[in-house]
PDB file of N, CA, C and O in Angstrom:
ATOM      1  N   UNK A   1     137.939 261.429 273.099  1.00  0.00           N
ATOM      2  CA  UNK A   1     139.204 261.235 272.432  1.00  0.00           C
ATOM      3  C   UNK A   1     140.005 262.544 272.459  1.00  0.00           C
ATOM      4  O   UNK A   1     139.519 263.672 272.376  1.00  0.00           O
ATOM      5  N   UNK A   2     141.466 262.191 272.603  1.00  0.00           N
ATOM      6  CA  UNK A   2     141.839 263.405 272.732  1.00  0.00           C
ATOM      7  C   UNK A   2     143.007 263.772 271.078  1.00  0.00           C
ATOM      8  O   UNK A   2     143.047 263.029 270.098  1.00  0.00           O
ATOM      9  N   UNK A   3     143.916 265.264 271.268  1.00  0.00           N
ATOM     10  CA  UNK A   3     144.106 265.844 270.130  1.00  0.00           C
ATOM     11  C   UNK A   3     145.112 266.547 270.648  1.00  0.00           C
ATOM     12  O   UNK A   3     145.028 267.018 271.783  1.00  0.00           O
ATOM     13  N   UNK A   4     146.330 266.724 269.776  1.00  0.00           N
ATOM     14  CA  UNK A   4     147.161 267.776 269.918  1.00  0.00           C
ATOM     15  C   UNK A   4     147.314 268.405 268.845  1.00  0.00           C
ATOM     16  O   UNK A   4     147.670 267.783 267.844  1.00  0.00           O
ATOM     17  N   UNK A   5     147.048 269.990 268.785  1.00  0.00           N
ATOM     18  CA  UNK A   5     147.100 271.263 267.816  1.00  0.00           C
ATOM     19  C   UNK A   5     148.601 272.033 268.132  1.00  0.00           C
ATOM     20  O   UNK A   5     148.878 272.392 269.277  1.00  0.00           O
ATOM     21  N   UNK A   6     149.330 272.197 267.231  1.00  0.00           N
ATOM     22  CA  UNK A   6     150.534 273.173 266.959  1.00  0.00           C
ATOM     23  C   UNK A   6     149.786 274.677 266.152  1.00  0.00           C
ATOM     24  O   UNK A   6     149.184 274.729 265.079  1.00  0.00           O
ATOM     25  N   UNK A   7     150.044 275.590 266.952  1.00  0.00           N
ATOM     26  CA  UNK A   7     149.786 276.489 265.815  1.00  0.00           C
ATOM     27  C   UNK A   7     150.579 277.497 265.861  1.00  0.00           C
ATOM     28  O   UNK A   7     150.981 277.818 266.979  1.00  0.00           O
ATOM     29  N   UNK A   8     151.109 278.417 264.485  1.00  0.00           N
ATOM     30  CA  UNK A   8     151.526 279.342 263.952  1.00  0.00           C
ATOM     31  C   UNK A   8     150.861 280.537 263.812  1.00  0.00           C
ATOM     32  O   UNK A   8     150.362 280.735 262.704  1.00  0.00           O
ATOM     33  N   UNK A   9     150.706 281.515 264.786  1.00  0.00           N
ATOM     34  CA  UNK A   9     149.834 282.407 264.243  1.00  0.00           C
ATOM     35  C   UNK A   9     150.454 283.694 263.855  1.00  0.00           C
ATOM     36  O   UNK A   9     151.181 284.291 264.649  1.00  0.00           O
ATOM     37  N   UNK A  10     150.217 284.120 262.744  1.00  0.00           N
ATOM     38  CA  UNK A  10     150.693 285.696 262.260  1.00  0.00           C
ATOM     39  C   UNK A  10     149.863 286.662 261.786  1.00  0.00           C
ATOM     40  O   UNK A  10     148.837 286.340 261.188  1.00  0.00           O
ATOM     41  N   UNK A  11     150.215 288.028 262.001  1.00  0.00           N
ATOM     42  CA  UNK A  11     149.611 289.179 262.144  1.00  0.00           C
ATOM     43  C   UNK A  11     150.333 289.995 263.493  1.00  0.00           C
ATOM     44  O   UNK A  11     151.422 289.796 264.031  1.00  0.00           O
ATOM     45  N   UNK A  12     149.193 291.048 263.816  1.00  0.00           N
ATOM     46  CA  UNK A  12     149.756 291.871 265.231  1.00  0.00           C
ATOM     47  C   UNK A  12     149.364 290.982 266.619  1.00  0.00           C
ATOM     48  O   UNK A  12     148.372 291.078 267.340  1.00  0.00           O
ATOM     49  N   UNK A  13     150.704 289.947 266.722  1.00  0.00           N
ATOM     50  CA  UNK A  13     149.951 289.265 267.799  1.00  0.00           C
ATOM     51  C   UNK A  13     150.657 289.214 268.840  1.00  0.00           C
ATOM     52  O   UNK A  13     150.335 288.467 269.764  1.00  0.00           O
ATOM     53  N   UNK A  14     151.858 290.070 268.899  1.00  0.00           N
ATOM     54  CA  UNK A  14     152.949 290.045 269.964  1.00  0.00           C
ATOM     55  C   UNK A  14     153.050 291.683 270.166  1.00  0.00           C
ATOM     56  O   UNK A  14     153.279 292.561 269.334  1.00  0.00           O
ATOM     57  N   UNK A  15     152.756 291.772 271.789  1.00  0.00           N
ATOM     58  CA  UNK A  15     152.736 293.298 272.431  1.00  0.00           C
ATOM     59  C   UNK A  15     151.227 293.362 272.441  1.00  0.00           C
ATOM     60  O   UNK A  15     150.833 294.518 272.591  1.00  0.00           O
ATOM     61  N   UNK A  16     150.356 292.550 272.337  1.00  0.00           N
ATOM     62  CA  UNK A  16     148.658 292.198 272.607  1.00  0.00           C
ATOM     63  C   UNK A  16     148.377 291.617 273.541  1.00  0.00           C
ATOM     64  O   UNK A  16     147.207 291.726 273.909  1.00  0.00           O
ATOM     65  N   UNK A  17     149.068 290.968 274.136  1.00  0.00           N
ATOM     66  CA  UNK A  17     148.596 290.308 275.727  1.00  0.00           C
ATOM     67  C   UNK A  17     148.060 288.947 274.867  1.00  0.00           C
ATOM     68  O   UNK A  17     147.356 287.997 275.207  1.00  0.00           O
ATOM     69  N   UNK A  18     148.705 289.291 273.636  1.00  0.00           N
ATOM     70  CA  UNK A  18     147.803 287.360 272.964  1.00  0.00           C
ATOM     71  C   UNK A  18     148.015 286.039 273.720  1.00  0.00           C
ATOM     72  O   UNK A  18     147.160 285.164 273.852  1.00  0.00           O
ATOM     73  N   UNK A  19     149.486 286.007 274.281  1.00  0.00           N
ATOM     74  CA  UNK A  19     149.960 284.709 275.239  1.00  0.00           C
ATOM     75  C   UNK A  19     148.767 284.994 276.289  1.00  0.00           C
ATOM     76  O   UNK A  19     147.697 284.406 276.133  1.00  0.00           O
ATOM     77  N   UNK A  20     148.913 285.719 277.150  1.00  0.00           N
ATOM     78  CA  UNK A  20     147.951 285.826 278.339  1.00  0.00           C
ATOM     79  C   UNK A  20     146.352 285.520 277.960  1.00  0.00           C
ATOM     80  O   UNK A  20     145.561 284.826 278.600  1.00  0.00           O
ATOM     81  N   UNK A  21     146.116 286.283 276.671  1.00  0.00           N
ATOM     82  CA  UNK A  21     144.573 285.660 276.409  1.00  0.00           C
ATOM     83  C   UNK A  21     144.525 284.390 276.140  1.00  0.00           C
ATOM     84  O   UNK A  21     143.645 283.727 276.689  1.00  0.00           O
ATOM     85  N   UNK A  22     145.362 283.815 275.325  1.00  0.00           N
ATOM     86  CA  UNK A  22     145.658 282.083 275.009  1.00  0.00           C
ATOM     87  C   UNK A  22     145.399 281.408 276.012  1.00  0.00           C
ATOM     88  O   UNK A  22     144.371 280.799 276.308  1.00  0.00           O
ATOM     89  N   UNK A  23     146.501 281.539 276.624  1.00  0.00           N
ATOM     90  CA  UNK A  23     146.509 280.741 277.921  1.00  0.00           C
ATOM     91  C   UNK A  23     145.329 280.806 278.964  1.00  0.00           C
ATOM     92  O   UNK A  23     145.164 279.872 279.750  1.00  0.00           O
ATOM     93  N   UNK A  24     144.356 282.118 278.969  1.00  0.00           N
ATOM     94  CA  UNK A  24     143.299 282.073 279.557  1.00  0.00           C
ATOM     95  C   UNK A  24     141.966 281.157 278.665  1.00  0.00           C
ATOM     96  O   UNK A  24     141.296 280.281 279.211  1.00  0.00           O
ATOM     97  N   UNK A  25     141.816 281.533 277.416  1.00  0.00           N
ATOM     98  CA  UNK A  25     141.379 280.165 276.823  1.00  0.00           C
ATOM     99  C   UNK A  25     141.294 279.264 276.988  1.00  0.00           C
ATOM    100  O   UNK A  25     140.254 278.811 277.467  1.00  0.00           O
ATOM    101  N   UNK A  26     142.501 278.384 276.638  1.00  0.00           N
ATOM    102  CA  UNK A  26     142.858 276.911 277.044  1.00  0.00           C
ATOM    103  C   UNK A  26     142.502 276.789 278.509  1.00  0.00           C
ATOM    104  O   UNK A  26     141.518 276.176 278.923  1.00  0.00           O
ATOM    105  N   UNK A  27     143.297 277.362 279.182  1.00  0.00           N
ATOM    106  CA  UNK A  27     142.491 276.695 280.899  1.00  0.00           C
ATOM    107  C   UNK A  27     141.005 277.041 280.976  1.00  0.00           C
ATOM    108  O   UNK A  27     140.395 276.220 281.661  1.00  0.00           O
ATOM    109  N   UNK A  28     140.341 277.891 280.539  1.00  0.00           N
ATOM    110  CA  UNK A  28     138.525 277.797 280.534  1.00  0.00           C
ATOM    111  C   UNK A  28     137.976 276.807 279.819  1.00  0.00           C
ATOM    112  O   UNK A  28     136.860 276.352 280.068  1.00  0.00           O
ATOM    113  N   UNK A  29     139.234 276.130 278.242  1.00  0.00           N
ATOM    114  CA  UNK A  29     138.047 274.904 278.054  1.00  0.00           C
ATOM    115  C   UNK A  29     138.873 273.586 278.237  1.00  0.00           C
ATOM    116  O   UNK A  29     138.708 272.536 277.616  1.00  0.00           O
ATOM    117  N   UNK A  30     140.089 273.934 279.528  1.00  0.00           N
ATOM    118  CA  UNK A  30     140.687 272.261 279.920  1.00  0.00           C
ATOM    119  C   UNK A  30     141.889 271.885 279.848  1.00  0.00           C
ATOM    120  O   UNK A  30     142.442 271.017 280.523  1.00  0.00           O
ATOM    121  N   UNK A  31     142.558 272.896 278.566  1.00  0.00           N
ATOM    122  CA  UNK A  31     143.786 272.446 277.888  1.00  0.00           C
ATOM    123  C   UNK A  31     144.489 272.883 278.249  1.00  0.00           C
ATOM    124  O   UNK A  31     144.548 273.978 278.808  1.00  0.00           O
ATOM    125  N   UNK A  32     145.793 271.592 277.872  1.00  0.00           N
ATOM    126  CA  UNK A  32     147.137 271.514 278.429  1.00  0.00           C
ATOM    127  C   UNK A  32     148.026 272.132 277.393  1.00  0.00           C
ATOM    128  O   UNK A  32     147.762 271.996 276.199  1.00  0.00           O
ATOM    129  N   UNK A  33     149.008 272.767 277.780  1.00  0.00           N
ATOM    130  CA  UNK A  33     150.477 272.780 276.433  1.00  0.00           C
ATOM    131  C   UNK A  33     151.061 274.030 276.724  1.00  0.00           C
ATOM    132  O   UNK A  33     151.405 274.091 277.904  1.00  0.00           O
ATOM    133  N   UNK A  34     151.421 275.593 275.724  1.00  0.00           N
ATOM    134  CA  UNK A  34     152.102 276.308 275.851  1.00  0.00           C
ATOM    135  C   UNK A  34     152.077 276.972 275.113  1.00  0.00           C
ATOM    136  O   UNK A  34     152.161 276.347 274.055  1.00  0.00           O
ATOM    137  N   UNK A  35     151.978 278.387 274.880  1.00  0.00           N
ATOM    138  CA  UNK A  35     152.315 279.518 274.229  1.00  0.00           C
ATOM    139  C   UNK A  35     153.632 280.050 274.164  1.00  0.00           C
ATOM    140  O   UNK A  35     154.328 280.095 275.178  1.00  0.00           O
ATOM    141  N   UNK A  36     154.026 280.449 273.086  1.00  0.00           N
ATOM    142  CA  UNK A  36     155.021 281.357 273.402  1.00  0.00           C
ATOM    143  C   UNK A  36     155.194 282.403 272.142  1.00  0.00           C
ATOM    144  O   UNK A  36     154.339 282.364 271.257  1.00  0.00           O
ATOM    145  N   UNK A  37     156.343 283.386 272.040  1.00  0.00           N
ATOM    146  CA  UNK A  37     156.491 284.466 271.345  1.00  0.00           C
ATOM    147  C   UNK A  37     157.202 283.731 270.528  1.00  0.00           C
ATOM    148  O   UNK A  37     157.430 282.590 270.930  1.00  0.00           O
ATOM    149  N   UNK A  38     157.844 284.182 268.974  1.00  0.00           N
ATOM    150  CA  UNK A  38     158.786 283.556 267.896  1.00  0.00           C
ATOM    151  C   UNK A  38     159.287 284.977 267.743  1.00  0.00           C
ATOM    152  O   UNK A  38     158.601 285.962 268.016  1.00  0.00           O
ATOM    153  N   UNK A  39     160.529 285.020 267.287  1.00  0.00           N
ATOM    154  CA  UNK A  39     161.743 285.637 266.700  1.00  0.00           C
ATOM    155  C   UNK A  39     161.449 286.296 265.836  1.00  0.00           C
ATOM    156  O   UNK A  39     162.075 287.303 265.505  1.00  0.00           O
ATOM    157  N   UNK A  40     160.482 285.888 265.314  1.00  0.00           N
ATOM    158  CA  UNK A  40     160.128 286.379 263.635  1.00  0.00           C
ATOM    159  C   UNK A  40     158.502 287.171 263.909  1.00  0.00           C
ATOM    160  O   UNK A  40     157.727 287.419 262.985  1.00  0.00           O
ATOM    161  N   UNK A  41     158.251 287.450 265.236  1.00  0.00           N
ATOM    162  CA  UNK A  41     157.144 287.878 265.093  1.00  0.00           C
ATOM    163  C   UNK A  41     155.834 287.375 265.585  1.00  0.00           C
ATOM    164  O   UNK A  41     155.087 287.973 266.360  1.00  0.00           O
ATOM    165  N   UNK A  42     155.592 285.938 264.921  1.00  0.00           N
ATOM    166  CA  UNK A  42     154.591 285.017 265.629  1.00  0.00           C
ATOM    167  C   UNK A  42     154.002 284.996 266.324  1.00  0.00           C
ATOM    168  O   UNK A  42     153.736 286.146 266.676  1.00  0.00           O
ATOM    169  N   UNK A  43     153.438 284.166 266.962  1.00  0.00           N
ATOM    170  CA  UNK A  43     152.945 283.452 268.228  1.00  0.00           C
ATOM    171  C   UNK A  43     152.969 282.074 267.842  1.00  0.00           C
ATOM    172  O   UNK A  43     152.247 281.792 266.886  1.00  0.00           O
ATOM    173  N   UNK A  44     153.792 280.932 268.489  1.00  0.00           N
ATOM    174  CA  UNK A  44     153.500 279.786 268.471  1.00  0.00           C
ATOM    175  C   UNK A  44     152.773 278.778 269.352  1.00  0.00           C
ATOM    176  O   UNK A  44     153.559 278.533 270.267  1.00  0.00           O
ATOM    177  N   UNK A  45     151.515 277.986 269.544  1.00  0.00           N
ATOM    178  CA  UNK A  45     151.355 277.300 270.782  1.00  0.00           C
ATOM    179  C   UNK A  45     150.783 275.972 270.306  1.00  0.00           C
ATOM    180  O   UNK A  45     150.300 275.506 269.275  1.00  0.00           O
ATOM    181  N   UNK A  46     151.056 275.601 271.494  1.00  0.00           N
ATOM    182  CA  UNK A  46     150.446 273.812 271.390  1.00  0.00           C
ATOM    183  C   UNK A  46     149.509 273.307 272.219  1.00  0.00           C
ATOM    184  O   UNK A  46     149.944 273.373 273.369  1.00  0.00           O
ATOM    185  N   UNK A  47     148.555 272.888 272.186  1.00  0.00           N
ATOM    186  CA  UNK A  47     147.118 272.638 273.268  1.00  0.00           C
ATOM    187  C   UNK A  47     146.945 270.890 272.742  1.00  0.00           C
ATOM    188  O   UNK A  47     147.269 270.354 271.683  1.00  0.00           O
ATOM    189  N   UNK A  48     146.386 270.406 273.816  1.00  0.00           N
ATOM    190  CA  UNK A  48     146.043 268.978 273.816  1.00  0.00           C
ATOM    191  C   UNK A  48     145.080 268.819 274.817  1.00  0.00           C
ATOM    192  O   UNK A  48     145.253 269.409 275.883  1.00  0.00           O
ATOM    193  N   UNK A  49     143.987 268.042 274.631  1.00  0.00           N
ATOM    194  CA  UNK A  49     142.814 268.012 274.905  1.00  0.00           C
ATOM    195  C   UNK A  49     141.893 267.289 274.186  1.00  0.00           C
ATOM    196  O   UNK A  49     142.113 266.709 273.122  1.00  0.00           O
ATOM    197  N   UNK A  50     140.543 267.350 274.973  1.00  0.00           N
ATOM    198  CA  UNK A  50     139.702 266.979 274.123  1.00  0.00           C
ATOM    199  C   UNK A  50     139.282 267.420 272.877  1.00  0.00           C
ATOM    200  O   UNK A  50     139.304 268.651 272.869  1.00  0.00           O
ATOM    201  N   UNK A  51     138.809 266.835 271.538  1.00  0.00           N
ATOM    202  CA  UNK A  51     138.621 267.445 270.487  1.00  0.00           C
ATOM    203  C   UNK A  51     138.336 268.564 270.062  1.00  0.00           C
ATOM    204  O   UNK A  51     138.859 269.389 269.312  1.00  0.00           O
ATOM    205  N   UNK A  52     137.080 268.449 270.870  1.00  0.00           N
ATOM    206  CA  UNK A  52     135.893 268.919 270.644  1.00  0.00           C
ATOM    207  C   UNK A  52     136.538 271.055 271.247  1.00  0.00           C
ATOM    208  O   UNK A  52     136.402 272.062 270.551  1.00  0.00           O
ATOM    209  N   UNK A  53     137.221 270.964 272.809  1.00  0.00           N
ATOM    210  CA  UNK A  53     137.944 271.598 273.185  1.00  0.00           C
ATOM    211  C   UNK A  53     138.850 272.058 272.049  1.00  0.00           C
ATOM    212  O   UNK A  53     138.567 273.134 271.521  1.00  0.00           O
ATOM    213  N   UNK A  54     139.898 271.379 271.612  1.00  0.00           N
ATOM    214  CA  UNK A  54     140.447 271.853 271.096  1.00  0.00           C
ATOM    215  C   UNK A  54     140.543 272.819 270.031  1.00  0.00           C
ATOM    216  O   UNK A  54     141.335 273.702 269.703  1.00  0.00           O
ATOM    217  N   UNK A  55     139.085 272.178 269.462  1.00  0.00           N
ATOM    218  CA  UNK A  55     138.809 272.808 268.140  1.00  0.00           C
ATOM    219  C   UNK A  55     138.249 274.129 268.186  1.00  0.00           C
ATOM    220  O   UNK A  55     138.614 274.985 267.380  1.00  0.00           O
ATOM    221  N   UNK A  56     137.243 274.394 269.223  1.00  0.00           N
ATOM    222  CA  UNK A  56     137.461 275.900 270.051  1.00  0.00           C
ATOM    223  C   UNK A  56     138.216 276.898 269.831  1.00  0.00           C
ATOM    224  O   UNK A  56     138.179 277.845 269.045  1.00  0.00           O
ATOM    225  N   UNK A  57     139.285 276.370 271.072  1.00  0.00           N
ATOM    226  CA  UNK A  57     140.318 277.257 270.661  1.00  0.00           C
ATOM    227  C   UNK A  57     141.104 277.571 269.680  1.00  0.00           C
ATOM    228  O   UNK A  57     141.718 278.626 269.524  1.00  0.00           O
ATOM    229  N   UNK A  58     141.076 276.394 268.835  1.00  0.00           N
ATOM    230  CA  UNK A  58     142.146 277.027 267.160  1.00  0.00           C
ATOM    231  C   UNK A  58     141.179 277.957 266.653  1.00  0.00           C
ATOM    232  O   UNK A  58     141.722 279.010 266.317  1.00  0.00           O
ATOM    233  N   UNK A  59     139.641 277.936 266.436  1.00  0.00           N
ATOM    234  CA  UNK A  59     138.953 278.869 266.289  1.00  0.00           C
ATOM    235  C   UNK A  59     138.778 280.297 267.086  1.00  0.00           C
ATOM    236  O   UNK A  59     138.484 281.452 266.778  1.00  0.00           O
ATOM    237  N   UNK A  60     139.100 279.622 268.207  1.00  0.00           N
ATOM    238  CA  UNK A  60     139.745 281.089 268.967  1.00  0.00           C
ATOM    239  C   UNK A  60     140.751 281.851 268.964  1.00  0.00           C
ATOM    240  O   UNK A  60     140.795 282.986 269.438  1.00  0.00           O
ATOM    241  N   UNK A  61     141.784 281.146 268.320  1.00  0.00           N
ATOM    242  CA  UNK A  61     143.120 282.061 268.068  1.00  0.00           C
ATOM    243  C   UNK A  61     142.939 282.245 266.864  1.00  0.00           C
ATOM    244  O   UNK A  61     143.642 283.218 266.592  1.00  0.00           O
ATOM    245  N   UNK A  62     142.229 281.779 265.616  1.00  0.00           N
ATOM    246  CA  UNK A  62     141.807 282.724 264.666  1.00  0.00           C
ATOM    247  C   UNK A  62     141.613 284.343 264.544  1.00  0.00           C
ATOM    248  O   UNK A  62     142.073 285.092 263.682  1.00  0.00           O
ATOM    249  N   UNK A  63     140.663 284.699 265.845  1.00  0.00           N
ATOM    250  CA  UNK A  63     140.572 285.624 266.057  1.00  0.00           C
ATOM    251  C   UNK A  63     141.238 286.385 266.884  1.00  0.00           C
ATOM    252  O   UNK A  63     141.333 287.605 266.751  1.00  0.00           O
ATOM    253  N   UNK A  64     141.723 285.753 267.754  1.00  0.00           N
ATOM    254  CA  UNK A  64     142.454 286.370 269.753  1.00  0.00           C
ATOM    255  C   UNK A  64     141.752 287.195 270.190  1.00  0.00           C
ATOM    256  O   UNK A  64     140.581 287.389 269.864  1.00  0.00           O
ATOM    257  N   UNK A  65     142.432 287.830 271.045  1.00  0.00           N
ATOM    258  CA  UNK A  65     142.083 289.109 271.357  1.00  0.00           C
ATOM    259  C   UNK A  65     141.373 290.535 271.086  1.00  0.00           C
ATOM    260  O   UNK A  65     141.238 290.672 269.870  1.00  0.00           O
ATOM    261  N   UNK A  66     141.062 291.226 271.534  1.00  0.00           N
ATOM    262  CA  UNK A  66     140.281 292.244 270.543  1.00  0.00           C
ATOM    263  C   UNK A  66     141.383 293.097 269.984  1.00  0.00           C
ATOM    264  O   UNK A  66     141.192 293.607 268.880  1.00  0.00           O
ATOM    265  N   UNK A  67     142.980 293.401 270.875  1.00  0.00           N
ATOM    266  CA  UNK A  67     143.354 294.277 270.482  1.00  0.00           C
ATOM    267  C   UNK A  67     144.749 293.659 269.194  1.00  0.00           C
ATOM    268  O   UNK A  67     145.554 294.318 268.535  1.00  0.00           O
ATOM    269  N   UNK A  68     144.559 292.447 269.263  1.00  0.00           N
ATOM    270  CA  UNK A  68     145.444 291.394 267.924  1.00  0.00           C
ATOM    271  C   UNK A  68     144.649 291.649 266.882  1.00  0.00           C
ATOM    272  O   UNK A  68     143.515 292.128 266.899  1.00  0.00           O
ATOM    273  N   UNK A  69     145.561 291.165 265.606  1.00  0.00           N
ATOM    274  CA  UNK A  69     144.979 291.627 264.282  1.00  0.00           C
ATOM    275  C   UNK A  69     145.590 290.115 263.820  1.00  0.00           C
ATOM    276  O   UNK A  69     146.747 290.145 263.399  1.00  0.00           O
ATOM    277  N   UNK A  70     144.925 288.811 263.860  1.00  0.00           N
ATOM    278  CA  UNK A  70     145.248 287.610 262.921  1.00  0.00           C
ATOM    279  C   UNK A  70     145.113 287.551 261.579  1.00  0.00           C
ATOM    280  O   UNK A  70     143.999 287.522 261.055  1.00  0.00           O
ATOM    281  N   UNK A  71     146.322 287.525 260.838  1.00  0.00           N
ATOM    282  CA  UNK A  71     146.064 287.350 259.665  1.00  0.00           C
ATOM    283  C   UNK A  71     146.179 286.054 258.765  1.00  0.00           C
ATOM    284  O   UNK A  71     145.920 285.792 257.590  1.00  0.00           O
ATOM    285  N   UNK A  72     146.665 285.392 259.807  1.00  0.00           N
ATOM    286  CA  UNK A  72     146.689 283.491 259.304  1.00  0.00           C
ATOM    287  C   UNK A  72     147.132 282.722 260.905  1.00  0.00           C
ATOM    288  O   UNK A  72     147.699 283.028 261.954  1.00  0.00           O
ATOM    289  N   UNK A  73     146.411 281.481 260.229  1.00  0.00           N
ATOM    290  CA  UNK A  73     147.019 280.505 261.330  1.00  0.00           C
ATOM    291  C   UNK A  73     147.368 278.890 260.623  1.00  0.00           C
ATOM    292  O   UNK A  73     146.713 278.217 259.827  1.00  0.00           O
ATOM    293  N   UNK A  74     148.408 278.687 261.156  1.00  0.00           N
ATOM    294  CA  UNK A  74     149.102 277.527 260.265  1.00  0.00           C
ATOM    295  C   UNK A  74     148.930 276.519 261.693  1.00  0.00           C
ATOM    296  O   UNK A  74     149.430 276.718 262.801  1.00  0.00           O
ATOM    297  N   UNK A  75     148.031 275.362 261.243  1.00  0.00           N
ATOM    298  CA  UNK A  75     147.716 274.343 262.263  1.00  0.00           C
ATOM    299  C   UNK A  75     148.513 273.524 261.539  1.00  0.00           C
ATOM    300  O   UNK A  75     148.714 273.775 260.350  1.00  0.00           O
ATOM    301  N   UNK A  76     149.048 272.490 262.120  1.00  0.00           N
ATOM    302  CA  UNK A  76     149.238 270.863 262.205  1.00  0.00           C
ATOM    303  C   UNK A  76     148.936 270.101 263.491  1.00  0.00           C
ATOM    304  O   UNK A  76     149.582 270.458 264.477  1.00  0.00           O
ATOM    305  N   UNK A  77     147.911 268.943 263.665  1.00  0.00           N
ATOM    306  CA  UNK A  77     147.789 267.711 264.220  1.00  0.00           C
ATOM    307  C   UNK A  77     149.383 267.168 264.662  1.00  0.00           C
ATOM    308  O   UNK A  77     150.179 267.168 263.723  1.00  0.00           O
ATOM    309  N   UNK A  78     149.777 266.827 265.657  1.00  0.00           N
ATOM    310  CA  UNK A  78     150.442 265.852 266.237  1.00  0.00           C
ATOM    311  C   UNK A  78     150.191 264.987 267.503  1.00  0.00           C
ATOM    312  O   UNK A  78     149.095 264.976 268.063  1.00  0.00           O
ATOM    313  N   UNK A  79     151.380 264.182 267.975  1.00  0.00           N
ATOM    314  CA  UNK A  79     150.846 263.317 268.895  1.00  0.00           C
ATOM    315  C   UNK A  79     151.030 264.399 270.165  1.00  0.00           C
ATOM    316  O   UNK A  79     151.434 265.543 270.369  1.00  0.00           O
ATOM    317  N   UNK A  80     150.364 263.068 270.993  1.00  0.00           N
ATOM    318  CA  UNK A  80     149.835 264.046 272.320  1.00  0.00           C
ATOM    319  C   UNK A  80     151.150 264.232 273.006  1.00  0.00           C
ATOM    320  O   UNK A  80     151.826 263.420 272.374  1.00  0.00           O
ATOM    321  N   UNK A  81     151.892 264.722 273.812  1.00  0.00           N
ATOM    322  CA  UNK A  81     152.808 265.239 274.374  1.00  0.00           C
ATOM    323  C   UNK A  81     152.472 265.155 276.411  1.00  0.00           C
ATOM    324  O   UNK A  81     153.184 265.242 277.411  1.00  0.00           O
ATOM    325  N   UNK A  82     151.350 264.996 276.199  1.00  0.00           N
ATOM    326  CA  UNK A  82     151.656 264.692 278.057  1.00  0.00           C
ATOM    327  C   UNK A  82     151.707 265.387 278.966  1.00  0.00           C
ATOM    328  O   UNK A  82     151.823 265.129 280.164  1.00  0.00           O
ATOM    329  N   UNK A  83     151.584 266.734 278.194  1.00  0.00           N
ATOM    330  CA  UNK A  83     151.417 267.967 278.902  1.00  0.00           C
ATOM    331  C   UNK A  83     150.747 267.948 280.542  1.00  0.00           C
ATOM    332  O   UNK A  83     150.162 266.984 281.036  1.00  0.00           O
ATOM    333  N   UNK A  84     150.932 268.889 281.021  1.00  0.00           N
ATOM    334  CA  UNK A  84     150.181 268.870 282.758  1.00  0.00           C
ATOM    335  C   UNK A  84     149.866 270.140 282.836  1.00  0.00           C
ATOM    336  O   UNK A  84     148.959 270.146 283.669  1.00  0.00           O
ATOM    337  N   UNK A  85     150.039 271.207 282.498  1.00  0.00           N
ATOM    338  CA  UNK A  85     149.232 272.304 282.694  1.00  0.00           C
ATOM    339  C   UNK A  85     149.699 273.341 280.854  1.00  0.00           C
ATOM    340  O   UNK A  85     150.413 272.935 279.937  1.00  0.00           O
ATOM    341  N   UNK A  86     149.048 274.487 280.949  1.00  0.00           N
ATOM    342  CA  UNK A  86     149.249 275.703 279.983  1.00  0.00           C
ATOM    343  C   UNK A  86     150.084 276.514 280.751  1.00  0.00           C
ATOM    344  O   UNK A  86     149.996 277.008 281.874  1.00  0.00           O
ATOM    345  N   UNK A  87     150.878 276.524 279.902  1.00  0.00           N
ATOM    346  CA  UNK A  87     151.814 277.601 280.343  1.00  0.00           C
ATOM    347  C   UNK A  87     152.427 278.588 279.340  1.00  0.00           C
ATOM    348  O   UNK A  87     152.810 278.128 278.264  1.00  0.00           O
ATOM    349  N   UNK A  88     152.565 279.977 279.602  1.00  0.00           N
ATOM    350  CA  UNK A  88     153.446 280.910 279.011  1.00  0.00           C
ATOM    351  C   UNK A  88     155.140 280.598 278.826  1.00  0.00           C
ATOM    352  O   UNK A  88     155.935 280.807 279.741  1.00  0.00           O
ATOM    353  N   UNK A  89     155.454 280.177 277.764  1.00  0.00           N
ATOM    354  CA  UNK A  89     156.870 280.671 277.651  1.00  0.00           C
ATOM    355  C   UNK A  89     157.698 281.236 277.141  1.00  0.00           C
ATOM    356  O   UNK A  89     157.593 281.166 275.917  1.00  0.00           O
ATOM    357  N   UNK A  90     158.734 281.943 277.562  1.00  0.00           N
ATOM    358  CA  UNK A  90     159.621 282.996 277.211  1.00  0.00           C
ATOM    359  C   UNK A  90     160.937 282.678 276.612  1.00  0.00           C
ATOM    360  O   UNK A  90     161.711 283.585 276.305  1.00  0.00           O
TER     361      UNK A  90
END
């Protein structure tokens, strides 16, 4: 069964290579959707996939990178979106 994750992540997570580690994530466990930077600082992305996958990686952007500092992550569940690959966007 599959799952789509939105997430909000804040802390030091922009000027970390966090998009590039994300996105290397998601394609090692399958997932489709998109990263990108926010205005305010953020990191926002969306992955869809299998559950089990998915749930991985929100546990993985908990943490990111070694050189990011997460200090929250704001998930919401939505519908699947149809995605075809992960991608970085700007």
């Amino acid at each position: 069964m599959k799952t789509c994750f939105c997430l909000t992540i804040h802390g030091r997570v922009q000027g970390v290579f966090f998009r590039h580690h994300t996105r290397e994530k998601a394609l090692e466990l399958g997932l489709v959707g998109f990263v990108k930077n926010q205005s305010d600082g953020t990191v926002y992305a969306e992955a869809e996939g299998e559950i089990s996958a998915v749930e991985k990686w929100v546990e993985w952007c908990r943490k990111g990178p070694a050189a990011a500092r997460v200090d929250r992550v704001e998930t919401i569940e939505k519908d699947l979106e149809g995605y075809t690959e992960f991608e970085i966007r700007h």
